[in-house]
N, C-alpha and C positions, 0 to 999 in steps of 0.2 A: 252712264257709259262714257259721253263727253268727260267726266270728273277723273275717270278711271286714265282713260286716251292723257287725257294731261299730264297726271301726276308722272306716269309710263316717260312721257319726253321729257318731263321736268328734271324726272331723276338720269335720266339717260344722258342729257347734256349736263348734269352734276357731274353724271361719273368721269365723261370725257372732258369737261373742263379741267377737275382736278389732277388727273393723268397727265392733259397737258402741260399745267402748270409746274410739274414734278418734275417733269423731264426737263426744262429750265434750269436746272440747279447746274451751277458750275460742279467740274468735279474737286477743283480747289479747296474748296470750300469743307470738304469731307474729310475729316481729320484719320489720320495713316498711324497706328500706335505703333513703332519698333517692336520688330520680333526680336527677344532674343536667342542667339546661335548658341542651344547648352554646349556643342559637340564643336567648341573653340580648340584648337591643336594649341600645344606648346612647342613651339620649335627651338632646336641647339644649333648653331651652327659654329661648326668646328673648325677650324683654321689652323693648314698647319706653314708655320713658318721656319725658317733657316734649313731649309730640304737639301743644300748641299750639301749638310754632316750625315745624311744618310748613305746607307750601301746601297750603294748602285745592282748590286747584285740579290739582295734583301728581299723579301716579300714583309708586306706589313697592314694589319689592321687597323680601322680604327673605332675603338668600342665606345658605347655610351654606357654608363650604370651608376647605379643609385650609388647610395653612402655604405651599402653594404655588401657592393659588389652584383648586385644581380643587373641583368641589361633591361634596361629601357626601349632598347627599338636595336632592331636588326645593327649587327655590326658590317662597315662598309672597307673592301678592299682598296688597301691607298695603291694612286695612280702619280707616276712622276709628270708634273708639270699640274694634275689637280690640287687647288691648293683649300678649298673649302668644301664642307662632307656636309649633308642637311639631317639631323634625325629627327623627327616627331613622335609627339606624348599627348594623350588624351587628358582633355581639362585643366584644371590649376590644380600646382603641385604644390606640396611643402615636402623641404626635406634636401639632402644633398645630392646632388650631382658632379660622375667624374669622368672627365673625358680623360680617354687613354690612346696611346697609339703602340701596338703588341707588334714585335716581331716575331714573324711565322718561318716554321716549327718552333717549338720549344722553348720560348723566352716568352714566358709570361709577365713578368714584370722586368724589363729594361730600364737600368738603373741610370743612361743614358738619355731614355725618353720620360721626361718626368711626366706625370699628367696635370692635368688643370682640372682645380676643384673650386665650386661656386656653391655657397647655401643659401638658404632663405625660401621664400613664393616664388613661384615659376606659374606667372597668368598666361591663362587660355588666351589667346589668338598674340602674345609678346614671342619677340626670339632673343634667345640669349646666348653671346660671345666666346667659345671658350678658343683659346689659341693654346697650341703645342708648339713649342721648340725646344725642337733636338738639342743638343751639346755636341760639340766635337768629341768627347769619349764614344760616339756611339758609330762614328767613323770607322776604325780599328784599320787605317790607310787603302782602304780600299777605294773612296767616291774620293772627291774632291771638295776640300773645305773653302768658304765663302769669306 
């Protein structure tokens, strides 16, 4: 019985010595793997520059789409004195992109607003550049040129 009574404490301060000792451990010391983030956005950001050759009186889009025309992400309503537009895309891309700027009704392609086209990979979590500027033909003397 005495044999039994020991072995009982002997293992009992095993179990709590080792506990003790565990909890000791720096947490430094535990190595952290990087997750990686599959669901990285690609972003465009759209810039548009020389906005004085615009009409002032104008309503105007401005679209994002692939090389074949179809849209990438919602098209956003340009604002006078807003000079950059953000669109996002899921993951890495390959393939063309073309930023447009549409004047609304009826002028789907303004010969005035060229667009900007960029090819190549388009990586998850990078942004990339595209800048529009207008031309003075697209004026027609209405706003004031710069």
């Amino acid at each position: 019985m005495k044999t039994t009574k020991l072995m009982l404490v002997l293992s009992l301060a095993l179990i709590f010595a080792t506990g003790y000792s565990n909890s000791g451990i720096p947490a430094t010391t535990i190595k952290k793997f990087p997750v990686e983030n599959k669901a990285k956005m690609v972003t465009y950001l759209v810039r548009v520059e020389n906005t004085g050759y615009l009409q002032s009186t104008g309503q105007y889009m401005i679209v994002m789409t692939d090389g074949a025309g179809s849209q990438v992400a919602p098209a956003q309503a340009y604002h006078h004195g807003i000079t950059d537009y953000k669109f996002t895309e899921g993951g890495t891309v390959r393939g063309t992109r073309v930023a447009r700027m549409i004047k609304v009704p009826g002028r789907l392609n303004s010969l005035a607003i060229p667009p900007t086209v960029q090819s190549g990979v388009f990586y998850g979590g990078g942004t990339y550049l595209f800048i529009i500027r207008p031309t003075a033909a697209e004026n027609d003397g209405a706003g004031k040129k710069e």
